[in-house]
Every structure is written in structure tokens, then in C-alpha cells.
Residue frames as qw, qx, qy, qz and C-alpha x, y, z in Angstrom:
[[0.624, -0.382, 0.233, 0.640, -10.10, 3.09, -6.36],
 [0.356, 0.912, -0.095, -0.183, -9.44, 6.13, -8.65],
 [0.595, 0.740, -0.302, -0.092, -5.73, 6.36, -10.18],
 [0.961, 0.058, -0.089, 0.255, -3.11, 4.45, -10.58],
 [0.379, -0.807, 0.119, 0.437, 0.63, 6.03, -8.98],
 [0.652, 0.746, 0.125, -0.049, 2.74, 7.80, -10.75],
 [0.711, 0.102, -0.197, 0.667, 6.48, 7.76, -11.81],
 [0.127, 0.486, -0.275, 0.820, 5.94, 11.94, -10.36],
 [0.759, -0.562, -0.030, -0.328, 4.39, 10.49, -7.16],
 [0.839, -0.296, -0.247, 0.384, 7.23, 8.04, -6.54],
 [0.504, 0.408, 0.052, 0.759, 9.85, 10.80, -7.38],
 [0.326, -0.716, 0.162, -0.596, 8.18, 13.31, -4.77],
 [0.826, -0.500, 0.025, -0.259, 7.76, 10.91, -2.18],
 [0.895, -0.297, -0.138, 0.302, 11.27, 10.33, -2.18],
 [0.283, 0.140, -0.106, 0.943, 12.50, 14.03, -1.74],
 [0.405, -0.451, -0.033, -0.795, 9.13, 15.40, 0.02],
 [0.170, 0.107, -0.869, 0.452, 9.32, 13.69, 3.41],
 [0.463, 0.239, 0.325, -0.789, 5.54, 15.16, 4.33],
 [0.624, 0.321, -0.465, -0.540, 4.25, 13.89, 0.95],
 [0.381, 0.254, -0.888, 0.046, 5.65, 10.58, 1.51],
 [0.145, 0.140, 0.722, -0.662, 3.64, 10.18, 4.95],
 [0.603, 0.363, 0.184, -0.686, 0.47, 11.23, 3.22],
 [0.638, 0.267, -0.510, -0.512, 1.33, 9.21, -0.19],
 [0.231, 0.056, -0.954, 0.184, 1.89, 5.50, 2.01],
 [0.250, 0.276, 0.613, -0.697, -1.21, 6.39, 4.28],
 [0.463, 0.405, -0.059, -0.786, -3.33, 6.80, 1.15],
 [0.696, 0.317, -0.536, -0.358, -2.40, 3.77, -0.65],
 [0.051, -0.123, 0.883, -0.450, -2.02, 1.96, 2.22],
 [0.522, 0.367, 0.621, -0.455, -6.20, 2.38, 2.59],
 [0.584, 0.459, -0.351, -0.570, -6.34, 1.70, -0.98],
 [0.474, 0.172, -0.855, -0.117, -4.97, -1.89, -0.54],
 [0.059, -0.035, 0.794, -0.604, -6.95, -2.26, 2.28],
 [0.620, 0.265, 0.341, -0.655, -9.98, -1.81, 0.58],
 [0.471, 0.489, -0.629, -0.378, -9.04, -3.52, -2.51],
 [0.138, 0.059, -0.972, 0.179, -8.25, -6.70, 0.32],
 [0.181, 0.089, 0.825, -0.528, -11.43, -6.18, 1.72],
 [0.777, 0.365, -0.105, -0.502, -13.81, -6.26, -1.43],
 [0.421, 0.282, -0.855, -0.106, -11.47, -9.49, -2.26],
 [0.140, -0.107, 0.870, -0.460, -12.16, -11.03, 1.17],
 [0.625, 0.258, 0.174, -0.716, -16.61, -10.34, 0.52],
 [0.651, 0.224, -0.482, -0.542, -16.46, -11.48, -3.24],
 [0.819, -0.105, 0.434, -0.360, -18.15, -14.97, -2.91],
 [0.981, 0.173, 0.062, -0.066, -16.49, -16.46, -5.16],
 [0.403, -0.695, 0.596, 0.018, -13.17, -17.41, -3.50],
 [0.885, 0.377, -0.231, 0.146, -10.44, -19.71, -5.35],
 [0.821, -0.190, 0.013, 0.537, -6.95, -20.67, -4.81],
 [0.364, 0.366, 0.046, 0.855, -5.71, -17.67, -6.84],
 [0.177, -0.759, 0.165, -0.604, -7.73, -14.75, -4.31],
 [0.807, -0.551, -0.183, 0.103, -6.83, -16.44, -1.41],
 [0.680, -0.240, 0.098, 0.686, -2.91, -16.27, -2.31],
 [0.362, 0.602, 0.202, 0.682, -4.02, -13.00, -3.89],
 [0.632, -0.583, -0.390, -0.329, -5.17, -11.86, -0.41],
 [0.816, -0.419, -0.041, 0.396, -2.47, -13.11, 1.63],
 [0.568, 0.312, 0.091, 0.756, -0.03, -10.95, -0.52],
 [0.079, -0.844, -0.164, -0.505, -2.14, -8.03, -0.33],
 [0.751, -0.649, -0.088, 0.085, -2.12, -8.74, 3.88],
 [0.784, -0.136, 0.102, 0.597, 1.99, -8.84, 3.48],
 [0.269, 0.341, 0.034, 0.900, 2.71, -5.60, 1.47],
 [0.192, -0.745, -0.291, -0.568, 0.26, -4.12, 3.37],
 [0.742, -0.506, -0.036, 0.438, 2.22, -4.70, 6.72],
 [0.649, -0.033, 0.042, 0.759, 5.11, -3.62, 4.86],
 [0.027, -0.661, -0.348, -0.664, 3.44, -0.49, 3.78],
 [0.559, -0.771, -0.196, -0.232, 2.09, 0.05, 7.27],
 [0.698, -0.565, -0.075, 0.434, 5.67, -0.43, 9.04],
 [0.485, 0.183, 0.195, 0.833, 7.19, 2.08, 6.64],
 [0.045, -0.722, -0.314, -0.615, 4.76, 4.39, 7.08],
 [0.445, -0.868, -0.145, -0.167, 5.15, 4.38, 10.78],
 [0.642, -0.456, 0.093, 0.609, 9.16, 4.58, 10.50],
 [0.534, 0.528, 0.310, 0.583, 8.74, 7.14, 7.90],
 [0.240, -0.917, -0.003, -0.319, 10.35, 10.43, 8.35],
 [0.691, -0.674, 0.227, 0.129, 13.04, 8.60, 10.68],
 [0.316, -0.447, 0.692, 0.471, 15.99, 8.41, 8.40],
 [0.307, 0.364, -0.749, -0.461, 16.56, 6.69, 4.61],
 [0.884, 0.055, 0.362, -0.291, 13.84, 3.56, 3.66],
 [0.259, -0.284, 0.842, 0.379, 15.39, 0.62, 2.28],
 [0.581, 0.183, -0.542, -0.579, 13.49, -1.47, -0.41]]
């Protein structure tokens, strides 16, 4: 994983409708790999399991915004 988003990344991506599409799709496979080096590491605990599951959850959300994105105003 390379950088971390910025406050002028959110700020585009919510007045650059194209941007947006590309910035959710990008960090979208960033938490996807991030879940799937968690999932490998052999030494699983309570805390990556429920770290895991989260990931699995925003990454839905992530993934259903990205494919209603472009169709009107996103809520939080």
C-alpha cells in the first residue's frame, strides 16, 4: 500500500464525479488487499478476525457506492 488519502483527495472526489469513480475503485483494491494479507498472516487472534470482518463490511460499503456512484448525491 503506498499513501495514505488526503483531505485534497476527499475534497475532489466530492466535486469531480470521474475522480470519485476512480478514487473508490482504487481504495476499494487497497482494502482488499490489506483484507487479504490479514486473512494469510498465520497468526490469527480475536482482534484480526473482528479486524477482518470490518474490513469485509466497509468494503461492501465502498463497493455499493462505487457502483451507485455518479447517480445522484452519496449519503454517509
Amino acid at each position: 500500500m503506498s499513501t495514505l488519502v488526503t483531505e485534497d483527495d476527499i475534497a475532489r472526489a466530492r466535486s469531480d464525479p470521474a475522480f470519485r469513480q476512480q478514487f473508490l475503485a482504487e481504495n476499494l483494491d487497497r482494502l482488499l488487499e490489506a483484507l487479504e494479507m490479514l486473512r494469510r498472516a498465520s497468526n490469527q487472534d480475536a482482534d484480526t478476525v473482528r479486524l477482518i470482518k470490518e474490513g469485509a463490511d466497509l468494503a461492501v460499503k465502498l463497493a455499493d457506492r462505487l457502483q451507485s456512484s455518479g447517480s445522484g448525491p452519496q449519503t454517509a
